[in-house]
C-alpha positions, 0 to 999 in steps of 0.5 A: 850905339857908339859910333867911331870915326877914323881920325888918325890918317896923315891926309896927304893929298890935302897937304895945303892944310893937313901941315898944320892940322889933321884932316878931320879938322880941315873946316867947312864953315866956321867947323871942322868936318869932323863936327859936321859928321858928328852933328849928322850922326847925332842929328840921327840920335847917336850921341856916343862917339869913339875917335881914333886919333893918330896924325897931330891928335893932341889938335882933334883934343884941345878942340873938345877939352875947349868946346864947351867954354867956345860955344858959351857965354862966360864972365870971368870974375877976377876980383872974385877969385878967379870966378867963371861964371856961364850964361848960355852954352849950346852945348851938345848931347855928345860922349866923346872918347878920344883915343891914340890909335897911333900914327902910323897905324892902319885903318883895321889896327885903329878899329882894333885899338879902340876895342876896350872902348865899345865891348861886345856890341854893335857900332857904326863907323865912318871916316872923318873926311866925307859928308853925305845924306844917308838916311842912317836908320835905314842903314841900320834897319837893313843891316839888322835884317841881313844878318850880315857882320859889316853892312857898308854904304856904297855910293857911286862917285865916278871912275875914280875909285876901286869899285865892289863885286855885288851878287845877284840880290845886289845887297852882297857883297862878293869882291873888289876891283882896284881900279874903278871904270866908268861903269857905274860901279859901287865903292864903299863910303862908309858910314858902316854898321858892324857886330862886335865879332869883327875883332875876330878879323882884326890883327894888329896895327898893320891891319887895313879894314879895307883888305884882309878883314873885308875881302875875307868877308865877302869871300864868306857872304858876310859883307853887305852894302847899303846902296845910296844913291844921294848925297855922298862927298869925301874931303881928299883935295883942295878942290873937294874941300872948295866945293864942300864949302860952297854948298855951305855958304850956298846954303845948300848942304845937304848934309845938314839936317839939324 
């Protein structure tokens, strides 16, 4: 199963690095976010990876064409034409496509985009600025069992976000509120899980996946959510990416299971 992330955004709100890089390449550690979302998936057994690539994507490219040769042991030959010769790599198990998804374009457009990338079948996908501990093949095992077209993760960060109407079984979702109160109320992380037939609500570059197409399914009982109640941290500000990299350093990430 392929799994695509959004990589494209402008990353605003963390201008002190997102000047220089896109966001998904902001570190934690030694590596960008972006590699420790992508070590989480694959530490799941999902190796296939999309990436959609917007703002500064030609940085997100030259990571992975020199991936491999950064993470090896090499001897350059000179006097044997030019000979390179690798001793040890720690490559991964990883299928990376990267594709231009535009700079300006929405999160539905990007989706919409990468298309010819994942055909007629089931994907996951995420954004590339937050971490958690979600246990994915529960994530899965649920959406398998609902029938839904989009099943998402909520999580319950704090007041600051828009929050997620549920249904009486708690698993549905029926609608959204823009403001988030100091209520407990669920907001979409991610790390969603979604059929193919989702194109079918996906319209051009101006598409938000967070509008039309999601609030049109849950307005059709088609959107379900995976409630998780762990470890869950997006990547939005300094001080987000302060904290992330204190828990690294610490040890004490709870993202990494590898």
């Amino acid at each position: 199963m392929k799994v695509v992330i959004l990589a494209g955004g402008l990353g605003t709100r963390i201008s002190e690095e997102s000047h220089l890089k896109p966001k998904p390449m902001i570190t934690i550690g030694d590596q960008p976010i972006l590699w420790h979302i992508m070590k989480y998936y694959s530490s799941f057994g999902f190796h296939d990876f999309v990436i959609c690539c917007g703002y500064k994507g030609h940085v997100i490219k030259e990571y992975f064409a020199d991936y491999y040769l950064y993470r090896s042991d090499v001897t350059f030959d000179f006097s044997d034409e030019n000979r390179m010769t690798v001793h040890q790599n720690v490559a991964e198990p990883w299928r990376v496509t990267l594709v231009d998804t535009g700079l300006n374009t929405q999160t539905g457009g990007r989706v919409k985009r990468v298309q010819k990338y994942i055909g007629n079948e089931r994907f996951m996908l995420t954004y590339g600025d937050g971490v958690s501990d979600i246990d994915l093949n529960a994530l899965l095992a649920q959406h398998e069992a609902s029938g839904k077209l989009v099943t998402l993760t909520g999580i319950q960060p704090g007041g600051r976000f828009g929050v997620l109407d549920l249904d009486g079984s708690g698993e549905t979702v029926t609608g959204f509120r823009e403001k988030a109160k100091a209520d407990g109320g669920w907001i979409n992380g991610g790390f969603m899980v979604i059929e193919p037939q989702i194109f079918d609500y996906l319209v051009d570059d101006s598409c938000v996946l967070e509008r039309a197409p999601l609030e049109t399914l849950a307005q059709e009982g088609r959107l379900g959510m995976y409630k998780h109640t762990g470890f869950w941290q997006c990547m939005d500000t300094q001080r987000d990416r302060t904290r992330l990299e204190e828990l690294w350093q610490d040890g004490t990430a709870q993202w990494m299971i590898w």
